[in-house]
Each structure stands twice: as structure tokens, then as C-alpha cells.
N, C-alpha and C positions, 0 to 999 in steps of 0.2 A: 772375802778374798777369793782372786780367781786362781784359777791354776792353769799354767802356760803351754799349750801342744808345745811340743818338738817339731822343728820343722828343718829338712836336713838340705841343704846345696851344695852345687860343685864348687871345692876352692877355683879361683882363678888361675891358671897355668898347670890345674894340677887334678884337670876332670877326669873319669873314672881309674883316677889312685885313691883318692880321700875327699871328703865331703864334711863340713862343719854343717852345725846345728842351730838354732835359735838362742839355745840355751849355754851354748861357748862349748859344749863337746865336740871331741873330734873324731871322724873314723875312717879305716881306711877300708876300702872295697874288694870284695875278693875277685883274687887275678890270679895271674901266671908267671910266675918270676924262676928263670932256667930252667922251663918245662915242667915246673912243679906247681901245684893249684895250693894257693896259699889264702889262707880265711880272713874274712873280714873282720875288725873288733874295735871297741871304743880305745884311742890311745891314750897314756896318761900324761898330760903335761908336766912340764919340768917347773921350778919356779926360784925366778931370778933372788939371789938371797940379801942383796943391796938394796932393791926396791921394794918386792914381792910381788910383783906382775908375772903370771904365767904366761910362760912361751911353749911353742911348739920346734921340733925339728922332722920334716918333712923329707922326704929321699925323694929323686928323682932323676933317671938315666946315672946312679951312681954320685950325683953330687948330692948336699945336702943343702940346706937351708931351712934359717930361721926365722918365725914369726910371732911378733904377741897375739896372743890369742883376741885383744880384746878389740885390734886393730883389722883384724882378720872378720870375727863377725859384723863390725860396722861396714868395711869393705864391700861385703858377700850380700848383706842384709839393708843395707841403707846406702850410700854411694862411695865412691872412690873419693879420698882426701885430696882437699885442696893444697896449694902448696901452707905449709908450713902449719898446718891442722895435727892436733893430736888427739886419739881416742881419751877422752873422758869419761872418768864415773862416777855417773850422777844420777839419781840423788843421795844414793849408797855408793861415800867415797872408798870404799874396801876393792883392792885390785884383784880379788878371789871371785868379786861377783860380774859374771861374763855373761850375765846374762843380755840379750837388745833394751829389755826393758831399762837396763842399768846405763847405759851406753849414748854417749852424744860426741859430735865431732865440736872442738875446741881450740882456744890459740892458749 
């Protein structure tokens, strides 16, 4: 068995705030928020308790917003969803594993 580099990008809409991973980590970059230099660090997701799919909730200019994680690395990492495509996990149906390798778009 191999074992997977990390490889980190800008989310969409949300370049140098936070950057997802290969691996479905999330992290946020260090910056400057009201003149103060604030650290970068891996975030922990939440996880939805009806399904068990991990989301994120991301800030920006003061609003928030949320994303499944698992929609987020196919997004970043493989392309933008077609209309009415859902992120799938496959071949391990477990919604904890975020990893690409896990990950296919679906109807």
C-alpha cells in the first residue's frame, strides 16, 4: 500500500484565507484581521449528525458559509459539478473518508 502526499489549494472564492488538502483537511492561512497577525492552523470540521457528512463553515468579509467537505475537495481537485451531480464515496461508502482517492461525482 502507498501512502498519499498532501497536496494543498486555494478554495474557490476564498484564496489566500484557507486552502484544502488532498486529503479533505482544511486550513486557514496566516493574515491580518483588525491590524492583528493571526496564525495559520488545520480547522476541525463539524459533522452533520442526521447523515454524518463533514462540513465546514468558512468566514468571509464578516459573512459565513457552509460547505461539505467532501464536495469542496472534488470541486478544488477534479472539476466543478455538473448540474445535479453529487459528490460520492466510493469505494469506501463512509462519509468520514474525504480523502480524492475516495471521492467521485455522481447522480
Amino acid at each position: 500500500m502507498y501512502k498519499l502526499i498532501e497536496i494543498w489549494k486555494p478554495i474557490p472564492n476564498f484564496k489566500r484565507i484557507y486552502e484544502i488538502s488532498n486529503l479533505g483537511r482544511i486550513r486557514s492561512l496566516v493574515g491580518y484581521y483588525k491590524y492583528r497577525k493571526r496564525k495559520g492552523k488545520i480547522i476541525k470540521p463539524s459533522i452533520n449528525v442526521e447523515n454524518g457528512y463533514y462540513y465546514i463553515r468558512l468566514c468571509k468579509h464578516g459573512t459565513r458559509y457552509s460547505f461539505l467537505i467532501s464536495r469542496l475537495v472534488l470541486t478544488v481537485f477534479k472539476r466543478h459539478p455538473k448540474q445535479n451531480e453529487c459528490a460520492c464515496h466510493f469505494p469506501d461508502p463512509s462519509p468520514s473518508n474525504n480523502k480524492i482517492t475516495n471521492l467521485v461525482w455522481g447522480k
